[in-house]
N, C-alpha and C positions, 0 to 999 in steps of 0.2 A: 504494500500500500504506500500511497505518497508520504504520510506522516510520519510511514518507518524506514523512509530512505531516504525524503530529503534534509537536508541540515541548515540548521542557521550560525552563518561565526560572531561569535561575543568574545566577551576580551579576554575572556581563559582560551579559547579555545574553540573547537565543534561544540555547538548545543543539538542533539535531536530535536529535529519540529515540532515531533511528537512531544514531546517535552517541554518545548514553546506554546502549543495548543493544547496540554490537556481539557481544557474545557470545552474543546471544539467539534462538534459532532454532525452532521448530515439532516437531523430533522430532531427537534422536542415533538415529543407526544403526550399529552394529557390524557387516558381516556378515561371519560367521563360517563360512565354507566348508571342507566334508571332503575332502582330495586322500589318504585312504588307499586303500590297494592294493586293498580289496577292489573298486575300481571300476577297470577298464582305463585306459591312455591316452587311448584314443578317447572314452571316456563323461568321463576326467576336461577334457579338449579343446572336448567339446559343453558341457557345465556351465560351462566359462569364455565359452565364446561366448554362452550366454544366459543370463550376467551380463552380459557386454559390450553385448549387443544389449539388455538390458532398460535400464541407466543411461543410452541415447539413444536409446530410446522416447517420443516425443512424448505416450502418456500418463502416460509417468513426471513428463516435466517440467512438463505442465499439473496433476499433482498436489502440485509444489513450488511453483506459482506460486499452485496455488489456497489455501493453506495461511494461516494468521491476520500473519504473519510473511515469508509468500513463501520462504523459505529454511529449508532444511535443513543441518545437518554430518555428512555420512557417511566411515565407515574400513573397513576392509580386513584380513583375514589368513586364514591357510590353518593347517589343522590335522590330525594324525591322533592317533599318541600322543602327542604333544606339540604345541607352537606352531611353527610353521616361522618362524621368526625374520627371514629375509629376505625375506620373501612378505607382511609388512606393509606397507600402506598408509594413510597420517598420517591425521589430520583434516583432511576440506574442506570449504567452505562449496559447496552447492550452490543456486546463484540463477540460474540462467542455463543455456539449452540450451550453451552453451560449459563454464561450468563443468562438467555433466553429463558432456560428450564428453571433454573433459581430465581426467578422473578415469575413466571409463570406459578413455581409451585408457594409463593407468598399469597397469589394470589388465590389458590387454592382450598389452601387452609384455613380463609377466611369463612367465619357462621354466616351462612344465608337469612336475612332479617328485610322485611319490606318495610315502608314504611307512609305515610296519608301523602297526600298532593303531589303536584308536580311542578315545580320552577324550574323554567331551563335556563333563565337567566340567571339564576343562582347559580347554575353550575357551571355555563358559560364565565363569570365573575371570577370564580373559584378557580377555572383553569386559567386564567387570565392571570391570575395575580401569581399562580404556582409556577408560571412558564416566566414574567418580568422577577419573580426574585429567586429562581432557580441558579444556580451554578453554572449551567453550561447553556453556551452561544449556539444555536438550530441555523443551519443556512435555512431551515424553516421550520415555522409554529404554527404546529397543530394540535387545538383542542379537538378531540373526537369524541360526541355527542350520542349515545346510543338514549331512546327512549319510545313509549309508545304512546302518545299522548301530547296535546298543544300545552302551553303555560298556562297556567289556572293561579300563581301565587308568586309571591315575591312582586318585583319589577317588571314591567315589560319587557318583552324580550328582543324586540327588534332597536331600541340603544343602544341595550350592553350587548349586543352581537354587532353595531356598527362602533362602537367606541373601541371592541378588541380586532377588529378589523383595519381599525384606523392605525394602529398601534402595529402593523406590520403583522398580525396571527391570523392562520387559517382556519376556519371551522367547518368541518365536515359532518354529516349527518348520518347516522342509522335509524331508521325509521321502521320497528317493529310494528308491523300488520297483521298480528294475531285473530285480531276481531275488527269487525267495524269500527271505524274510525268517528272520531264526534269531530275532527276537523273536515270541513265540505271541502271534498273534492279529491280528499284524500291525504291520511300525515303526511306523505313524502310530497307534496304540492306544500303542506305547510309548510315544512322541514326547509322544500327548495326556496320559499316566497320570507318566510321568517329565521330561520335560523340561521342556515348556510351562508358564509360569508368569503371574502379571500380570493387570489387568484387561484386558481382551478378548483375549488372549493365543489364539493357535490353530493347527493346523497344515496345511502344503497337502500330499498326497501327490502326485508325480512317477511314475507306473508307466510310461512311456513317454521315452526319452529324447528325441525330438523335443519334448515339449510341455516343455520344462523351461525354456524364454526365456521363456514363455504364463506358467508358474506363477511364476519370481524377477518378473517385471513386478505381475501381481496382488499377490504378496504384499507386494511395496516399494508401490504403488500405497494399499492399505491400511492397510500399518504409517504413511505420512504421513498419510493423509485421518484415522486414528484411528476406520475402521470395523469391523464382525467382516465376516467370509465369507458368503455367503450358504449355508445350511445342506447344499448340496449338493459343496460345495468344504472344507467343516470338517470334521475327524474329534471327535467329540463323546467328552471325557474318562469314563468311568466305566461306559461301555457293554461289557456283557458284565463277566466277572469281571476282579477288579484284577491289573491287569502284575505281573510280579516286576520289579522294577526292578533289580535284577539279577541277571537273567539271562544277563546278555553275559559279567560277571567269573567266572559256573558254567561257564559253556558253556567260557570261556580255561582255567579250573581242570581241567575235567575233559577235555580236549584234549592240555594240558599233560602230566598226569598218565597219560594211556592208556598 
C-alpha cells in the first residue's frame, strides 16, 4: 500500500507516511441502526445478524483493502427516540479480516433491546458530532442511517440532514420495508426526498427480511469503494410529487390527539 512505502524526510531522518498519517483512513462510517418497537424482536435479531454477517464478508474486506489507504474507521450505535447510550461502539480502524471480525463480534454481543419513537434526526446529530470529534480524517463521511419509519420526534429532520451535509458528510439511507409504510409513496421516497444527503449519497430498500445481510454488505461495500448503486438498487430522489417530510410528527400529532 502507499502508506507503507512511501516516506517522508524530517530532520532525523526517513519518517514512514504511514507514521505521518496514522489518523488517515479512506472513508469514517457511523452506522446508525433503528432498534424501535415498530420492528419485533425477531426482525430486530435478523438486522443484527446481517450486520454481523456483512463486517466478515470477505467482500467487505476486499473493499477495505482495495481502498487508496487500505483502511477504514468504523462506529456503532443504536437508536429510536433517542441515542441508546450503551449500544455505542468507539472508533476502529478496520485493516484487516481480524480487525473486521473483532468489531463485528463487539457488535454481536451486544442485548437486543427496542425501544418507543423514532428520531432520525437524533441520530443523524449523533453521527454528526461522532464523525467532527472522532480521531481520524475520512477522505469521506459517512453516517449510515438504517431505519423503518419517517421522524415522529426530536427535531426535524431535513436541517440536521442539510446542516451535516453542509459540513462536508454523506448520509446514506437503508430503508426497511417490512410492512406498509405510513410515509406516502413509500420510506425509501422519504428516505430519498428527506434524509439522504451528500454527493452520491443514496438509498437501498430492505422489503424482505432475509435479504437485509445482501443489502448492509452492498451498501458498506459502496459507501468505501465511493461508488452510487446501480440504478436498479437506488430509489431516485424527486420522482413523483415531493414527500412531506413531515409526515411522521402529523401522523404522532394526530394519533396523539384522537
Amino acid at each position: 500500500m502507499l502508506t507503507t512505502v512511501a516516506v517522508l524526510m524530517g530532520l532525523s531522518g526517513l519518517v514512514p507516511a504511514a507514521q505521518a498519517g496514522a489518523n488517515e483512513v479512506d472513508v469514517s462510517i457511523v452506522l446508525a441502526v433503528d432498534t424501535s418497537r415498530s420492528m419485533d424482536f425477531e426482525e430486530i435479531g435478523i438486522q443484527r445478524e446481517g450486520y454481523v454477517a456483512a463486517l466478515k464478508h470477505k467482500e467487505f474486506i476486499d473493499a477495505v483493502k482495495g481502498g487508496l489507504t487500505g483502511r477504514i474507521a468504523i462506529s456503532y450505535f443504536e437508536w429510536a427516540g433517542y441515542v441508546v447510550q450503551d449500544s455505542m461502539i468507539d472508533w476502529q480502524v478496520i485493516e484487516t479480516e481480524a480487525d473486521a471480525i473483532a468489531f463485528a463480534d463487539k457488535l454481536d454481543a451486544r442485548p437486543i433491546a427496542t425501544q418507543r419513537r423514532t428520531s432520525i434526526s437524533t441520530a443523524i446529530d449523533q453521527g454528526a458530532n461522532m464523525i467532527s470529534t472522532g480521531p481520524f480524517q475520512g477522505r469521506r463521511e459517512v453516517i449510515d442511517v438504517s431505519g423503518d419509519g419517517p421522524n415522529n420526534s426530536g427535531d426535524p429532520v431535513t436541517p440536521v440532514r442539510d446542516k451535516a451535509v453542509a459540513s462536508g458528510m454523506i448520509i446514506n439511507g437503508l430503508a426497511i420495508m417490512l410492512r406498509p409504510s405510513d410515509a406516502p409513496g413509500g420510506l425509501d421516497k422519504y428516505y430519498a426526498d428527506c434524509v439522504i444527503g451528500g454527493p452520491g449519497a443514496f438509498v437501498l430498500p430492505v422489503h424482505k427480511i432475509e435479504d437485509f445481510a445482501i443489502a448492509v454488505r452492498r451498501k458498506l461495500v459502496l459507501e468505501i469503494s465511493g461508488l452510487s448503486p446501480p440504478p436498479t438498487m437506488e430509489t431516485v430522489a424527486g420522482a413523483g410529487p415531493p414527500t412531506d417530510c413531515l409526515i411522521g410528527e402529523k401522523q404522532w400529532r394526530d394519533m396523539f390527539y384522537r
